[in-house]
C-alpha positions as CSV (number, residue, x, y, z in Angstrom):
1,X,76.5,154.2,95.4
2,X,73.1,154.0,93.3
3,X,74.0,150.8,91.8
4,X,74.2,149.8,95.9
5,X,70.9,151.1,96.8
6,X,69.2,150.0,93.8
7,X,70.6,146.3,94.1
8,X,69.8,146.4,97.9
9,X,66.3,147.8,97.2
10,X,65.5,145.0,94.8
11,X,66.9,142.4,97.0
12,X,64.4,143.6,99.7
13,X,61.4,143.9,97.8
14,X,62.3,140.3,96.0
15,X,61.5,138.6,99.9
16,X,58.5,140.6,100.0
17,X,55.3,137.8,100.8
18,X,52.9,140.6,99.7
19,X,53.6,141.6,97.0
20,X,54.7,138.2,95.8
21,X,51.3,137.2,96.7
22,X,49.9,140.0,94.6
23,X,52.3,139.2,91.4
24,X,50.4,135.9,90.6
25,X,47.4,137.9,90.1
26,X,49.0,140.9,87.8
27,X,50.4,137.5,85.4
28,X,53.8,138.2,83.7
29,X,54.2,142.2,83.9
30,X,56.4,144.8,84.6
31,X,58.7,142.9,81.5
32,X,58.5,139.4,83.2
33,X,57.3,137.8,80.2
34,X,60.8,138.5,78.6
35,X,63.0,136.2,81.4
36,X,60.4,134.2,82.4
37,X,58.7,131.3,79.7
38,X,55.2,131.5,80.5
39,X,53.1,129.7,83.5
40,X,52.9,126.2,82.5
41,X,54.8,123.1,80.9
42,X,53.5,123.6,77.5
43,X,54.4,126.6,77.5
44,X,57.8,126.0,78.8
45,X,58.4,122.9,76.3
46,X,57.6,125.5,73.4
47,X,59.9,128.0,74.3
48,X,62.8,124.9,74.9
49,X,62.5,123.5,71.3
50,X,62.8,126.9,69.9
51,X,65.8,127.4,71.6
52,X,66.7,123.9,70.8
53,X,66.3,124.5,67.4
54,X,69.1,127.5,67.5
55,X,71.3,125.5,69.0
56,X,71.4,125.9,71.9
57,X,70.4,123.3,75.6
58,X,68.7,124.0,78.3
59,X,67.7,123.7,82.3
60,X,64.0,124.7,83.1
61,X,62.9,125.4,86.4
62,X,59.5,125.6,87.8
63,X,59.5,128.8,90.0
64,X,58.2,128.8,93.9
65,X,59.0,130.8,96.8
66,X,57.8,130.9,100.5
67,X,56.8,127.2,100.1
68,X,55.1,126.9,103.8
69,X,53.2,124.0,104.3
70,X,53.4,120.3,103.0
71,X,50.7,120.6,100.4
72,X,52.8,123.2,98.8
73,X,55.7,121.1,98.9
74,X,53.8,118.3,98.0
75,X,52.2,120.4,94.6
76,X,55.8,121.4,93.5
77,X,57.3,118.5,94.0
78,X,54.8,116.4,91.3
79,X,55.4,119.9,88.9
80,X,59.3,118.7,88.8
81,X,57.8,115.1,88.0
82,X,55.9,116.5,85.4
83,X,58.5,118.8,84.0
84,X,60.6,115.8,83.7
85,X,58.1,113.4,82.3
86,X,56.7,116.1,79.9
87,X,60.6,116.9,78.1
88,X,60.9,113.0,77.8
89,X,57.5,112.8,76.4
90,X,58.7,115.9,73.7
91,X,62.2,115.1,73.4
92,X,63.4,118.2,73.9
93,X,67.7,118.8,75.1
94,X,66.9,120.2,78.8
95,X,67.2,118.9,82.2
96,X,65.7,120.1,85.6
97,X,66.6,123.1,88.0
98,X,65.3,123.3,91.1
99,X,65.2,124.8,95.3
100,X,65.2,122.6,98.0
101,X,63.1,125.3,99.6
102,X,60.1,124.6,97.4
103,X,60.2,121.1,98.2
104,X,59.9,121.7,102.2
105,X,63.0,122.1,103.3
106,X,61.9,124.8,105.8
107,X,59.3,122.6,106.9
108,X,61.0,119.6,107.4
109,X,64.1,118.1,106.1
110,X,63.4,114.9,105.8
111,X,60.1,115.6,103.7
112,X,62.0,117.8,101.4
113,X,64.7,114.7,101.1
114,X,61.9,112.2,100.5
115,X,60.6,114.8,97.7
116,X,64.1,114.6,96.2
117,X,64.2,111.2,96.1
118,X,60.7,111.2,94.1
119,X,61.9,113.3,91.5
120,X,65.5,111.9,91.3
121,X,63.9,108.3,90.6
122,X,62.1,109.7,87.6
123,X,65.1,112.0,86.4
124,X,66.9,109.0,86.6
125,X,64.6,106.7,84.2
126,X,64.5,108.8,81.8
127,X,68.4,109.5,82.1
128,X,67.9,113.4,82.8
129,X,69.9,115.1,85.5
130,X,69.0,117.3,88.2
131,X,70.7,121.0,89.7
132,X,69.8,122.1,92.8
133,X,69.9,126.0,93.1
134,X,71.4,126.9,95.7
135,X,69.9,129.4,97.5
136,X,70.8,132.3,100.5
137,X,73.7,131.3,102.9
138,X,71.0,130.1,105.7
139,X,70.5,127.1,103.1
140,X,73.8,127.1,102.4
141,X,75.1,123.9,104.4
142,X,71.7,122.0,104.5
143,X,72.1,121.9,100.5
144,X,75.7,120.5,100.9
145,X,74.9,118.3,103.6
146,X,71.5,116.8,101.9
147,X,73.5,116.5,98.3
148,X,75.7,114.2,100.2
149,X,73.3,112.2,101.1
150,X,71.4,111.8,97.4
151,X,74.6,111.3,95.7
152,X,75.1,107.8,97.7
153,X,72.3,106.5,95.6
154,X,72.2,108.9,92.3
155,X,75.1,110.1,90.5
156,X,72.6,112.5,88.6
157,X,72.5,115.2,90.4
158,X,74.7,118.3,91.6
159,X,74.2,122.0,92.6
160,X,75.6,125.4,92.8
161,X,79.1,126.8,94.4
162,X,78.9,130.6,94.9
163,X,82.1,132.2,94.3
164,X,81.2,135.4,96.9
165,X,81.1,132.7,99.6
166,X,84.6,132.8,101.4
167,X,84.3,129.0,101.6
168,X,83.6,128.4,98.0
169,X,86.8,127.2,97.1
170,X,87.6,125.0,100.2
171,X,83.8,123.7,99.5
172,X,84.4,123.0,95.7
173,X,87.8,120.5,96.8
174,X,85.4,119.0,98.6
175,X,82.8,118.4,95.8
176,X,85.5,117.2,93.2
177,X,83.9,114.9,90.5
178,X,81.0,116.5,91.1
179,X,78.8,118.3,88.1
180,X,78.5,121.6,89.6
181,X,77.4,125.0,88.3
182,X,79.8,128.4,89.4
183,X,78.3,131.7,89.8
184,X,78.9,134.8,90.7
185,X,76.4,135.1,93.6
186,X,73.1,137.1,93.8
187,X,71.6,137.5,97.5
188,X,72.7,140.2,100.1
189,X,75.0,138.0,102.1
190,X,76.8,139.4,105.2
191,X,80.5,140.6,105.2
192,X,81.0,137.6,108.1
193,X,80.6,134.8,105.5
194,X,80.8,136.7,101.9
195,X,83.0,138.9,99.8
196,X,81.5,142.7,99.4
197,X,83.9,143.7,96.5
198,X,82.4,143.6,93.3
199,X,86.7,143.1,92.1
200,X,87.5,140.3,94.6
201,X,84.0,138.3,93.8
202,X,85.4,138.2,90.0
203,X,88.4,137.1,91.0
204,X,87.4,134.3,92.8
205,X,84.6,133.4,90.5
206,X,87.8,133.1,87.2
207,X,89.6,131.5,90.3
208,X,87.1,128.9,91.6
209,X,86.1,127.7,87.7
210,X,90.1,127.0,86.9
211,X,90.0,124.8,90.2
212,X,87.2,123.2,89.1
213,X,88.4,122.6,85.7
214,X,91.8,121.5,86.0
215,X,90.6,118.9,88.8
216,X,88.6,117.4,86.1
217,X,85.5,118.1,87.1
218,X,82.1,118.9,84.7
219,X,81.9,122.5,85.1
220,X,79.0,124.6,84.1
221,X,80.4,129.0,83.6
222,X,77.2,130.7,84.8
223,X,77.8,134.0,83.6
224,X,76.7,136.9,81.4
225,X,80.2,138.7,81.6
226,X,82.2,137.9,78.0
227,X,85.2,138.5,79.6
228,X,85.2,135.9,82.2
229,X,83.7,133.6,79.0
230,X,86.8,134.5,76.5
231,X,89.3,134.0,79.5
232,X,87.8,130.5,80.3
233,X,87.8,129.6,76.6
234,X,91.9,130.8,76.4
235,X,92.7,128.9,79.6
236,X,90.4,125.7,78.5
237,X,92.6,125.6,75.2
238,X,96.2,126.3,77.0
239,X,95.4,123.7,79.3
240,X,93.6,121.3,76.7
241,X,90.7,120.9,78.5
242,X,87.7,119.3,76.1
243,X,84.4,121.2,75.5
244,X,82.9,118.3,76.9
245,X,84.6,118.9,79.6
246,X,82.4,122.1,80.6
247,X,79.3,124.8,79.2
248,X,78.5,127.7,79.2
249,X,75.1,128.9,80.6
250,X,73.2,132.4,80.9
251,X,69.7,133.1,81.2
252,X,66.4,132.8,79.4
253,X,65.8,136.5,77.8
254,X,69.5,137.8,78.3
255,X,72.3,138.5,75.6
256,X,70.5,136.2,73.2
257,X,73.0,136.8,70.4
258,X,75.8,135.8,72.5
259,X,74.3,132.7,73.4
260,X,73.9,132.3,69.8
261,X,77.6,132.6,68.9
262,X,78.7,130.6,71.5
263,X,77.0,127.4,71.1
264,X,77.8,128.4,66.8
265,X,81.3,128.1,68.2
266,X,80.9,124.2,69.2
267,X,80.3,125.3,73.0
268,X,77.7,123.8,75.0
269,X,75.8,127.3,75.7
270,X,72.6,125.9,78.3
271,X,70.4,128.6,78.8
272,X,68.0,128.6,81.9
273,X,64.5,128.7,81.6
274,X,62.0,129.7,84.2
275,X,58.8,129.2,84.6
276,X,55.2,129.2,86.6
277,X,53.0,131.8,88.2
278,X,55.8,132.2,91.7
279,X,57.8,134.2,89.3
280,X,58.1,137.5,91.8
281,X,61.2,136.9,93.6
282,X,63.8,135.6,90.7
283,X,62.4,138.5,88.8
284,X,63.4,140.8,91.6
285,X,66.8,139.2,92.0
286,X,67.5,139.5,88.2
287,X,66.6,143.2,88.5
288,X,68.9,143.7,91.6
289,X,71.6,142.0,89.2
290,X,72.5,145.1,87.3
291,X,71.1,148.5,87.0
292,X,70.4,147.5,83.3
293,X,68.2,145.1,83.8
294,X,65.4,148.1,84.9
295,X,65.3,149.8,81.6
296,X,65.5,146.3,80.1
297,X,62.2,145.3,82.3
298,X,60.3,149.3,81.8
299,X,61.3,148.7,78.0
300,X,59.1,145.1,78.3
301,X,56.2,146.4,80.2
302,X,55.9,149.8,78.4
303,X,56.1,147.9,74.8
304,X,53.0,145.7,75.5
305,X,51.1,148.9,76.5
């Protein structure tokens, strides 16, 4: 029951313009600056060739929420530009994450299209690839429906299947061939369109990445859970699937030495990177994740007192 209200809590306050507004003026506190790589590209490059250097690959994404008007869209757009031109320019192993949201979808579709278009031309110069996040369930179809349309022109990018979503598996048959990434799910969704059952969401998830998998599709494991990760690795080697075929991927700041391992093991472990000053909201979500991730954030703040 506290693990409820402190997820729902977080949830709330991670919508909250406010105090969004205010956490680009207090910088990277409150533990931040452990899951979040800084405010700018350098910064961002330097943290991806250290982690390069261990091993291990990664996705950055430039951080934005409550993009409202086409400047915004405009300004975040030419960041993913620059993100892209900047880990060609360094050489670093990383490709690009982003929200449709960022680049005006709730503005106007066909801006944040056009946007997508601009950035997919560059990723696709420089032979990078491109995930789009995919964000609450009131984005849900628009992001299906406008990766549709991109993938007549560019094979180079893919997004993100939810397994809490009850339509995630029909919606993954669907996307078949298609490089996606599977997680678990982190907004409050309704009961009408999404699984409440912390079980039945795990289910699905190990469910949902076997379809994937055996239909031959490149399948990215989102996940922080080792038990999901050691029963995709047995099921990968019974049904002798190639590592190629698939990676692991966690986030920047989380179970560091089990990233480690894994790519030690020959996995593809991609770890992804945020970054930028909108860094509010996914820190909210992360927090909302698991009641762990508090102590883990009061630890970071209270340790550069």
């Amino acid at each position: 029951m506290v693990e409820k209200l402190s997820k729902n809590f977080f949830l709330y306050m991670s919508k909250n313009k406010m105090l969004n507004k205010g956490a680009k003026k207090w910088g990277l506190k409150l533990g931040a600056a452990q899951v979040v790589a800084g405010v700018s590209i350098d910064s961002v490059m330097k943290v991806v060739k250290h982690l390069n250097d261990k091993g291990l690959v990664c996705t950055v994404d430039h951080l934005g929420e409550f993009v409202l008007n086409k400047e915004e869209a405009a300004e975040s757009t030419q960041v993913c530009i620059d993100t892209l031109e900047a880990i060609s320019a360094t050489g670093v192993n990383c490709n690009l994450s982003l929200k449709l949201t960022q680049l005006g979808l709730d503005i106007d579709r066909q801006l944040c299209i056009d946007n997508m278009h601009r950035i997919l031309k560059v990723a696709k110069k420089a032979n990078n690839f491109v995930r789009i996040d995919m964000e609450d369930y009131s984005h849900y179809h628009q992001t299906l429906e406008i990766l549709e349309e991109l993938r007549k022109k560019y094979e180079n990018v893919g997004t993100v299947i939810q397994a809490y979503l009850y339509c995630a598996a029909k919606d993954l048959e669907e996307l078949k061939g298609i490089s996606l990434r599977l997680v678990k799910g982190a907004y409050k969704e309704s009961a009408d369109v999404a699984i409440q059952s912390k079980e039945k969401i795990d289910k699905n998830y190990l469910a949902i990445i076997k379809q994937h998998l055996l239909n031959g599709s490149y399948t990215a494991i989102a996940t922080h859970d080792h038990q999901v990760i050691e029963k995709v690795k047995k099921f990968c080697e019974k049904n002798q699937i190639p590592k190629s075929q698939f990676e692991f991927q966690m986030l920047y700041g989380f179970r560091t030495e089990l990233q480690e391992e894994i790519a030690a093991e020959g996995y593809t472990m991609r770890v992804y990177v945020p970054f930028g000053e909108d860094w509010y909201g996914y820190f909210m979500r992360r927090l909302a994740e698991r009641p762990q991730n508090v102590s883990f954030a009061l630890k970071g703040f209270f340790s550069k007192k």
